[in-house]
VEXKOL-578981 format. One line per field, with one value per residue (C-alpha): residue number from 1; residue in one letter; x, y, z. Coordinates in Angstrom, 3 decimals. Layout:
<pts>
n <- NUM  ... .
res <- A  ... .
px <- X  ... .
py <- Y  ... .
pz <- Z  ... .
</pts>
This chain:
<pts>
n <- 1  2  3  4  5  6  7  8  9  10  11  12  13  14  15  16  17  18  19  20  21  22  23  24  25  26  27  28  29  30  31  32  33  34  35  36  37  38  39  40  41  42  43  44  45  46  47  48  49  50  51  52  53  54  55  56  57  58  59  60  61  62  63  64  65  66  67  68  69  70  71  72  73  74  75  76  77  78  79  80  81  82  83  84  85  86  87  88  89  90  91  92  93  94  95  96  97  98  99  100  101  102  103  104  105  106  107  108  109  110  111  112  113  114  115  116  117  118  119  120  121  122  123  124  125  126  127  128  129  130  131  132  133  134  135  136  137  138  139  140  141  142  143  144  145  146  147  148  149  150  151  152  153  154  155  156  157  158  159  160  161  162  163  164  165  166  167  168  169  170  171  172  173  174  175  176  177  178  179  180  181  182  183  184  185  186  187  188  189  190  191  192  193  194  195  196  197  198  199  200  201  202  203  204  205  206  207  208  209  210  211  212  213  214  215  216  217  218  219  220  221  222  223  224  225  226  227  228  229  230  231  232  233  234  235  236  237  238  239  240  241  242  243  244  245  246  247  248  249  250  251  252  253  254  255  256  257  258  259  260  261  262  263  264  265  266  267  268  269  270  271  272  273  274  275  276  277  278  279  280  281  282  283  284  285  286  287  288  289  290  291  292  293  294  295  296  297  298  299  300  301  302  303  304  305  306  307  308  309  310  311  312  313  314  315  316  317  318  319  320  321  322  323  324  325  326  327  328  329  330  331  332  333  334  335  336  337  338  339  340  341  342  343  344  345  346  347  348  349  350  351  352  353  354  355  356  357  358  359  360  361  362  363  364  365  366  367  368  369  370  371  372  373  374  375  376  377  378  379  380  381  382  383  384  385  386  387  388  389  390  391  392  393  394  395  396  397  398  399  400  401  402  403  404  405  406  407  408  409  410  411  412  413  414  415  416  417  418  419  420  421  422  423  424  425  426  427  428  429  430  431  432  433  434  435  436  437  438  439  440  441  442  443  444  445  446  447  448  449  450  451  452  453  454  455  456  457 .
res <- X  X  X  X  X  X  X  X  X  X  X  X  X  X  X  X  X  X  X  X  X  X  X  X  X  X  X  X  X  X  X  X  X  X  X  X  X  X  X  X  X  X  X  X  X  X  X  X  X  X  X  X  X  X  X  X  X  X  X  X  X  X  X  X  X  X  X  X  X  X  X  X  X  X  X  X  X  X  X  X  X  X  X  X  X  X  X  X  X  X  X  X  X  X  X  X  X  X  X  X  X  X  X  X  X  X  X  X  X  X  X  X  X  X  X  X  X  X  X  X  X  X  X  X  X  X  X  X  X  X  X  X  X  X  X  X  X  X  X  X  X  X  X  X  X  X  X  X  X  X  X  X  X  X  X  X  X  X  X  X  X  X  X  X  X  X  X  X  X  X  X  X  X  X  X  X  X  X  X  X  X  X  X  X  X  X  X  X  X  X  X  X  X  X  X  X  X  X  X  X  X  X  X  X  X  X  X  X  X  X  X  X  X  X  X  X  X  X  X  X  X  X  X  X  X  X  X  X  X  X  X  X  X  X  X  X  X  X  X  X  X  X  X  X  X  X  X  X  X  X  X  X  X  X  X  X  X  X  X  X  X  X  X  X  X  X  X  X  X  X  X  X  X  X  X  X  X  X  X  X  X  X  X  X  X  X  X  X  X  X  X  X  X  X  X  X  X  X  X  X  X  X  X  X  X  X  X  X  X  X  X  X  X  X  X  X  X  X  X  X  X  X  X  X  X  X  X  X  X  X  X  X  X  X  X  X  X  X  X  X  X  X  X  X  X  X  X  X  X  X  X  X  X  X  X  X  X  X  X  X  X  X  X  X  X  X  X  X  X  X  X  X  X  X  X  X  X  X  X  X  X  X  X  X  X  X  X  X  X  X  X  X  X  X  X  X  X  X  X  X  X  X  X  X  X  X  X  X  X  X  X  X  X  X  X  X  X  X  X  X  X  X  X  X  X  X  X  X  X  X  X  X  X  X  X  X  X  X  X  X  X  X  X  X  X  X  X  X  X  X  X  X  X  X  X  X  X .
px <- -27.126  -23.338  -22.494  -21.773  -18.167  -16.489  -14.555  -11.891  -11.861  -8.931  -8.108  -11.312  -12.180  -15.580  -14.474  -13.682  -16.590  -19.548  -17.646  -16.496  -19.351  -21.178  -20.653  -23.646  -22.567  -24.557  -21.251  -20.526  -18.583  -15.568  -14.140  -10.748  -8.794  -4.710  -4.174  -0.889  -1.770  -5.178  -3.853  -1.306  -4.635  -6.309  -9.151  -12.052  -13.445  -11.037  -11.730  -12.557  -10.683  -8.957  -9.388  -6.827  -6.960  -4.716  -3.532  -2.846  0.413  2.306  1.899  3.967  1.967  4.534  4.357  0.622  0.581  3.155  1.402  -2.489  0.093  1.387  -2.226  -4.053  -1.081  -3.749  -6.255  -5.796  -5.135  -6.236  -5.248  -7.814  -6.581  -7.958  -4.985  -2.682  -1.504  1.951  1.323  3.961  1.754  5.304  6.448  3.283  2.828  6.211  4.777  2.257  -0.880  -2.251  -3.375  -3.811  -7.052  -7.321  -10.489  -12.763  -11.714  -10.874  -14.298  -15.729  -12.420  -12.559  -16.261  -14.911  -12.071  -13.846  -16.426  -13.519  -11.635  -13.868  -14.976  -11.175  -11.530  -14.470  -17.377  -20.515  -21.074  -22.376  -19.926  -19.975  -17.380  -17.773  -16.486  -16.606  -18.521  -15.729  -14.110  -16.898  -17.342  -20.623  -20.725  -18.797  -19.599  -18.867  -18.914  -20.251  -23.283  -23.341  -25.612  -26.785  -27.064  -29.534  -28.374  -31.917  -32.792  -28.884  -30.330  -27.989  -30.535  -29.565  -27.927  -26.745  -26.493  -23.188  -22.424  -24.991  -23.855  -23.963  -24.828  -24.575  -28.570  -27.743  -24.398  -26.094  -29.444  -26.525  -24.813  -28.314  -28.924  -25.927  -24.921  -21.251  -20.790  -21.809  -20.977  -19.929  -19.419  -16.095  -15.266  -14.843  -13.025  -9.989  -11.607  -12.760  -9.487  -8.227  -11.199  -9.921  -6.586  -7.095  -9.318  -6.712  -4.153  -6.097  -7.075  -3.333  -4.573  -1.559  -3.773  -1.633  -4.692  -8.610  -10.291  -11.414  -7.773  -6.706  -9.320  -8.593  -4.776  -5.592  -7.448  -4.669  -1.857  -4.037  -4.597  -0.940  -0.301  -2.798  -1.478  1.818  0.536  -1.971  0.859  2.014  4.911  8.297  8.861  12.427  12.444  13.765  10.048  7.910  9.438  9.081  5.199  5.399  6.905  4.231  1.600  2.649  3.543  -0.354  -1.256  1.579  0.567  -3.010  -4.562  -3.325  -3.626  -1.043  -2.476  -3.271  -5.636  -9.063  -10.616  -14.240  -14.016  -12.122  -14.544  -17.400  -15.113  -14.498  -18.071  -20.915  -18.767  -18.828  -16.877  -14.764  -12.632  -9.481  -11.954  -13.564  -9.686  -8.568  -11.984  -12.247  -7.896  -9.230  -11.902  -10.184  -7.369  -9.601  -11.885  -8.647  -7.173  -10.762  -10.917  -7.394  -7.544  -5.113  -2.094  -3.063  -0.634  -0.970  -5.371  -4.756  -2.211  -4.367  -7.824  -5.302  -4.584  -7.533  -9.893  -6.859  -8.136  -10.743  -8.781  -8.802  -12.717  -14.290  -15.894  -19.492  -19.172  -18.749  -21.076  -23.935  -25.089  -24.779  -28.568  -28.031  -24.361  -25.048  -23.070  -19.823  -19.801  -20.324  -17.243  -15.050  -16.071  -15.139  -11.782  -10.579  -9.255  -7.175  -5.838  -5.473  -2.769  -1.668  -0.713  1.450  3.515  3.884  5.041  7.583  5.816  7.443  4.914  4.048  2.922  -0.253  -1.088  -1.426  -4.238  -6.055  -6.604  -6.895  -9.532  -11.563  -14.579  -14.676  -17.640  -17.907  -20.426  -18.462  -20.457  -17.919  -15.013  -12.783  -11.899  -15.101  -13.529  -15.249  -15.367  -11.796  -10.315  -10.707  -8.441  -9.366  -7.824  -9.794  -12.801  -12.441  -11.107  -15.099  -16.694  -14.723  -15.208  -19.603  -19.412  -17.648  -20.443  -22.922  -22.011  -20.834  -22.964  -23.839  -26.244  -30.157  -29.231  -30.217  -26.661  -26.772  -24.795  -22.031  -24.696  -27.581  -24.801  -23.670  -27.662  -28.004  -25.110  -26.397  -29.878  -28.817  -26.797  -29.482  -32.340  -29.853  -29.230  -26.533  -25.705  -24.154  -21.199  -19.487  -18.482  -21.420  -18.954  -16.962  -20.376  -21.285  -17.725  -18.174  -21.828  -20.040  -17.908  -21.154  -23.614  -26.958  -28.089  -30.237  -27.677  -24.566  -22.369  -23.110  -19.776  -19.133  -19.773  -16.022  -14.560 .
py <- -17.056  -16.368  -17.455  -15.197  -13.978  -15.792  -13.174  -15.013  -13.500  -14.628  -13.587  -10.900  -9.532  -9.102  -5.527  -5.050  -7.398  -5.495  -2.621  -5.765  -6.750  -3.916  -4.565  -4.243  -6.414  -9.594  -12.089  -15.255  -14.991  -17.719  -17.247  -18.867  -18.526  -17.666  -21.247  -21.593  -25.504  -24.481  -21.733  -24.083  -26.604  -25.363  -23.282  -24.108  -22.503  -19.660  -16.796  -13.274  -11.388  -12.045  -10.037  -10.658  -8.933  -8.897  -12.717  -13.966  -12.392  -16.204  -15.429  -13.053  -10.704  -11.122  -14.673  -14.740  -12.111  -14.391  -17.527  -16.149  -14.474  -18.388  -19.447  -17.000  -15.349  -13.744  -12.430  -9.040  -9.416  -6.322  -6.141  -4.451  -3.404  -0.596  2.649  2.707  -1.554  -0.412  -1.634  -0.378  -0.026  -0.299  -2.807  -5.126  -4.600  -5.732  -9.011  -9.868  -7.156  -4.936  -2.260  -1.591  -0.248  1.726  1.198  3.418  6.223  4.061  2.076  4.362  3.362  -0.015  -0.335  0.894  -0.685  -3.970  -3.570  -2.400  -5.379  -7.663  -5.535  -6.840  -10.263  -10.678  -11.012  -9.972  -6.877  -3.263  -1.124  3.005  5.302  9.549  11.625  15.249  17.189  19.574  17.112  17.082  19.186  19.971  17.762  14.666  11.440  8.279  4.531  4.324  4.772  7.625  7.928  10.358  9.459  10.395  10.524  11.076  7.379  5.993  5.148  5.348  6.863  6.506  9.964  9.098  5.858  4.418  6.400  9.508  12.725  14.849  18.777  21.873  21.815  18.812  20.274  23.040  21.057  19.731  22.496  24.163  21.322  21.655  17.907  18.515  14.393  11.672  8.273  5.739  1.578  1.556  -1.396  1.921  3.966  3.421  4.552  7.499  8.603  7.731  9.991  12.976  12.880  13.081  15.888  17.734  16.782  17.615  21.201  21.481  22.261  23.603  20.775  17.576  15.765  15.699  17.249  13.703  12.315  15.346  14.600  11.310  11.981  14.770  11.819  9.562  11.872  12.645  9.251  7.702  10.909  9.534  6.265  7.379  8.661  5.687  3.597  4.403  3.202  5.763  7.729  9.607  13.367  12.721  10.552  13.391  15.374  13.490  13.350  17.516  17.687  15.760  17.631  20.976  19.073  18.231  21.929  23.399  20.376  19.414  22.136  25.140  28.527  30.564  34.511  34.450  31.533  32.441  31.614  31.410  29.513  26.851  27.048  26.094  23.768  21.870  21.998  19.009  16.229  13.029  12.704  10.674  11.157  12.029  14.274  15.756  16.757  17.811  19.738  21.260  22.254  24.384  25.742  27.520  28.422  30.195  32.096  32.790  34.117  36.028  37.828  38.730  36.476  34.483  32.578  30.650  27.927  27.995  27.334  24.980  22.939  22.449  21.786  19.217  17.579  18.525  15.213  12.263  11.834  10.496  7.207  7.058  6.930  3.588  2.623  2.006  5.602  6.967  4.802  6.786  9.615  12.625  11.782  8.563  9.130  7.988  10.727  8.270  8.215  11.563  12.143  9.864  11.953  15.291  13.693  13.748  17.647  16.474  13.127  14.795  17.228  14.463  12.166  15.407  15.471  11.711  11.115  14.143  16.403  19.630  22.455  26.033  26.091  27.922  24.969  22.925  25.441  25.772  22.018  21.947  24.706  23.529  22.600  25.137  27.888  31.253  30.897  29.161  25.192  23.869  21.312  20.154  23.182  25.453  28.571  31.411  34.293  35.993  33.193  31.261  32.205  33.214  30.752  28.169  29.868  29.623  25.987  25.269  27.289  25.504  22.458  22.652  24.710  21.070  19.060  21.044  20.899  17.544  14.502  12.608  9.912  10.695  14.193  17.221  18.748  22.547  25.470  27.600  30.039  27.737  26.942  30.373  30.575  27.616  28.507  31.841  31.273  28.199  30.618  33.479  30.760  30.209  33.563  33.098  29.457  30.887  28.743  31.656  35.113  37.351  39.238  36.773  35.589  38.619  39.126  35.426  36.385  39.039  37.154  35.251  36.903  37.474  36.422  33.222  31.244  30.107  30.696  34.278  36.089  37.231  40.880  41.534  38.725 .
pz <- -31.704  -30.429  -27.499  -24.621  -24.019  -20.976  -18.252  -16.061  -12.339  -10.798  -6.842  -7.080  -3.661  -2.344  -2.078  -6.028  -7.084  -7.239  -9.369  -12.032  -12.344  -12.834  -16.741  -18.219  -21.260  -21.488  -20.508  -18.481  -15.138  -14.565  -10.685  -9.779  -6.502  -6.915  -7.091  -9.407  -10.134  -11.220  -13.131  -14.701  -16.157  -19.164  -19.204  -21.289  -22.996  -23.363  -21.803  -23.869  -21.293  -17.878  -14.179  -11.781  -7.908  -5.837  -4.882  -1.151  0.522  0.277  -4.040  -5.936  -8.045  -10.531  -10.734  -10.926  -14.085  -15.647  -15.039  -16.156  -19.605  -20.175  -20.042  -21.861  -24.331  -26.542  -24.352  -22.428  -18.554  -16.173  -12.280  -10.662  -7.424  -4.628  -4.912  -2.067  -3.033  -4.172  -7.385  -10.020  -13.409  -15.283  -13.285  -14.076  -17.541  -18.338  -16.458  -17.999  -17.337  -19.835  -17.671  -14.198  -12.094  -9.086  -7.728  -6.361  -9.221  -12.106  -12.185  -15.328  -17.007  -16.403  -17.368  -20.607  -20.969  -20.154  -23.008  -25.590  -24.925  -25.259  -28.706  -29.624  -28.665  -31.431  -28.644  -29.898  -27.003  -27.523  -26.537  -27.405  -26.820  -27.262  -29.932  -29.998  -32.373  -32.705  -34.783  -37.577  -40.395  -42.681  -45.124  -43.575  -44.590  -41.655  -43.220  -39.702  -37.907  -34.910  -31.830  -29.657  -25.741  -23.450  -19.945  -18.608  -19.250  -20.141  -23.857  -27.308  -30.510  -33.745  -35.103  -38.889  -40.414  -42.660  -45.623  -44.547  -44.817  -41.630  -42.899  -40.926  -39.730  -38.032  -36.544  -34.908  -33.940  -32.009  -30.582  -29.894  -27.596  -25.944  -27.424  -27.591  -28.250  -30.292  -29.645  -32.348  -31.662  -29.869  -33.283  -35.425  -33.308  -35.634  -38.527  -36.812  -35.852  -39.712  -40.665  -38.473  -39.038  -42.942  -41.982  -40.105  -42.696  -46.235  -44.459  -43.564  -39.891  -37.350  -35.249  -34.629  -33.219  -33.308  -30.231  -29.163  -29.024  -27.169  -24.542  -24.317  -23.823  -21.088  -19.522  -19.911  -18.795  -15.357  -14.775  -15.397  -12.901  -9.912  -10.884  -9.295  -6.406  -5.870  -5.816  -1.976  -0.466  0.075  -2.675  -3.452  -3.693  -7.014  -7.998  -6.388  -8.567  -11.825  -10.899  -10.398  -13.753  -15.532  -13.776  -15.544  -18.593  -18.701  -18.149  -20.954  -23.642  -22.771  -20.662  -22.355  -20.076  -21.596  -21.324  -25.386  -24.861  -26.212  -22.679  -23.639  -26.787  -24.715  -21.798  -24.462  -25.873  -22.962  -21.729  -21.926  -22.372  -20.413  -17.068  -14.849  -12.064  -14.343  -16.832  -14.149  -12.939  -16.154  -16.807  -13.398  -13.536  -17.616  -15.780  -12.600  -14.767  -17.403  -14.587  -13.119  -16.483  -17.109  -13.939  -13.570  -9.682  -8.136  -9.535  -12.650  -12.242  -8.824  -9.168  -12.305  -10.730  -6.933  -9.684  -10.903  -7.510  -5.513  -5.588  -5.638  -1.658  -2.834  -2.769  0.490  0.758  0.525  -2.589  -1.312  0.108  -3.295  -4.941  -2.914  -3.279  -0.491  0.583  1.658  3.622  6.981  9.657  9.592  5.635  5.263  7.175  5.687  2.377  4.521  5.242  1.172  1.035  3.914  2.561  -0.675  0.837  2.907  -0.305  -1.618  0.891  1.218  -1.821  -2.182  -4.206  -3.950  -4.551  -3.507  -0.249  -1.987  -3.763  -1.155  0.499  -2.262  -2.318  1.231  0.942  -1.788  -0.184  2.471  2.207  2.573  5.050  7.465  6.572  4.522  5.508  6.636  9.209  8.524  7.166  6.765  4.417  3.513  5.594  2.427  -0.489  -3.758  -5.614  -3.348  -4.073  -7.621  -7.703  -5.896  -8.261  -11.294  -9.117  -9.004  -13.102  -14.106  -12.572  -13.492  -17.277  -17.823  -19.028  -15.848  -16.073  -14.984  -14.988  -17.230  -19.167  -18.202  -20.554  -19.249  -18.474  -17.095  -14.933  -13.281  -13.097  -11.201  -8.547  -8.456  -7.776  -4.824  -3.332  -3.442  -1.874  0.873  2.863  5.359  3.726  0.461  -0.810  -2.528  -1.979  -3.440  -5.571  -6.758  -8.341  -9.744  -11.184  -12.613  -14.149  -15.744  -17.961  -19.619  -22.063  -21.557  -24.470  -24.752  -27.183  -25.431  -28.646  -28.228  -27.637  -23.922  -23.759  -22.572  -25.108 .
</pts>
């Protein structure tokens, strides 16, 4: 039987801890204070992969990464650190780290990123990553096995084994239970982006990448984005608008809202996949721009680019807040979660990002209601904008579609449903503006299917 993989904590906080460890790979746990003489001693055994806080004030950072990259020159080397620590990402990974982690929103990425690299350092872990279904044809044939995951219980199924070809009944057994994923060991990920790129290429596609990879980069581009403004400290005008610039080069590349875009086919695209805080961003910036688009409200850059921006407050709200869910908040937690519209806004403006004035409201707005309950200043009715309005409704459609664990994955139209029917249980505590909601049902088809075609398409 292989031994288990060893992971190196160096300078690890109490606070940071209990999301490291969260792993649920079967590994062995090696703690080290920032001692450089320590550091300087061999390690043994070596570890599988190395997880570096942030040291005492009397230690360079810099001189810490380079130390732990003498000592361990093969194995990869993450600073986990909570966002507002100044920490350059560039700056780091030219000294040593492979990545860097804001903690409380990067945890999901970590977790991940955790389990792949120890995946590349040989250790014998089981580790699964998504792909989207989008990207497979009838009649493909993986030299891997696939897996379907069940949120309800957090269990992987087999799907198809090595070498079996996947036909079209099992495609739309798929799509007819809204299973817009599969998940594949994240060991063959490479040879399940060769697969789709020959795809794209032998069926001379106008596609450059596989809907998977495009996902992932959305993710990627939001989350180098945050990383920016997680870093704190002054930042020139010149900066703050670097970070605007990559913000609409996410929603020209990635995103996509130009007024040809097919809005429902991307909706259903984007809908029932697996979420983070940087997915649930990009997800949540598509879907306000495409009800925006749809319904002819609002600015559509102006909604896509606050859905963008609206949840990096969340930084500022302690990690054992968000861990919990809204049940449990004791009055003070609860209000420190209330406070994130407002620190949102409040990191805009601190680090120099020049946007519309509008953009800033609809963030700021986001979680008001129409009945007057929301936060953070109670707003009531037209008092809220319509661009807000539809950044909450994209906001609730994104978590009510996406795959989140012990929960049941609704469709696009389960979803209006579901808002529709809280709202109506609720007299005088609706969220939403009555007609807004009926102009939103309209866009859907009554039909059973969710492939249907909207009536208006």
């Amino acid at each position: 039987m292989a031994s288990e993989p060893l992971i190196l904590l160096v300078s690890v906080s109490d606070v940071i801890r209990p999301s490291v460890r969260r792993l649920p790979a079967q590994v062995k746990w090696l703690e080290l204070d920032a001692d450089l003489d320590r550091l300087f001693e061999k390690i043994d055994p070596a570890p599988a992969l190395v997880i570096c806080g942030m040291p005492p004030e009397e230690i360079p950072l810099k001189e810490l990464a380079q130390v732990l990259r003498m000592q361990c020159q093969h194995q990869e080397i993450f600073l986990v650190t909570e966002a507002g620590n100044s920490a350059d990402k560039r700056v780091l990974k030219k000294n040593g780290f492979n990545d860097v982690f804001f903690l409380p929103l990067d945890e999901p990425i970590l977790l991940r990123s955790m389990n792949e690299a120890l995946v590349r350092a040989n250790a014998e872990v089981k580790a699964y990553r998504a792909v989207q279904v989008t990207d497979l044809t009838p009649g493909t044939v993986l030299d891997f096995d696939t897996y379907i995951y069940l949120p309800a219980n957090g269990k992987y199924i087999k799907f198809s084994n090595n070498g079996e070809e996947i036909d079209a009944e099992q495609i739309d057994r798929l799509n007819k239970h809204v299973k817009k994923s599969l998940h594949i060991s994240v060991s063959d990920a490479s040879r399940f982006f060769e697969h789709t790129a020959n795809h794209l290429k032998n069926i001379q596609s106008s596609e450059t990448m596989s809907s998977t990879e495009k996902s992932e980069r959305i993710r990627e581009a939001v989350r180098g984005v945050f990383g920016e403004l997680f870093a704190g400290g002054a930042t020139a005008t010149s900066a703050g608008k670097q970070i605007v610039e990559d913000c609409q080069k996410i929603l020209s590349q990635y995103i996509g809202l130009g007024s040809a875009v097919n809005w429902y086919e991307k909706l259903l695209a984007s809908s029932s996949q697996e979420s983070d805080a940087y997915s649930h961003s990009g997800n949540t910036s598509t879907y306000a721009g495409l009800f925006s688009i749809a319904l002819g409200l609002g600015n559509t850059q102006d909604v896509a680019l606050a859905a963008l921006l609206h949840d990096v407050g969340l930084a500022k709200v302690p990690a054992d807040v968000l861990a919990k869910s809204e049940t449990e908040w004791s009055a003070v937690e609860r209000s420190l979660y209330q406070a994130h519209p407002e620190h949102s806004v409040r990191i805009i403006q601190e680090r120099k990002l020049v946007l519309p004035e509008k953009v800033q409201t609809i963030v700021l707005q986001h979680h008001e209601t129409w009945c007057g309950s929301g936060y953070p200043k109670g707003l009531r009715g037209n008092r809220i904008s319509i661009e807000a309005q539809l950044l909450s409704f994209a906001d609730e459609f994104d978590r009510l579609t996406s795959i989140q664990k012990g929960e049941r994955t609704l469709t696009p139209i389960e979803a209006i449903q579901r808002i529709r029917a809280d709202d109506a249980e609720q007299p005088g505590q609706e969220r939403f503006d009555r007609e807004l909601l009926l102009k939103l049902s309209g866009l859907f088809p009554t039909a059973t299917t969710a492939e249907a075609a909207p009536p208006n398409a």
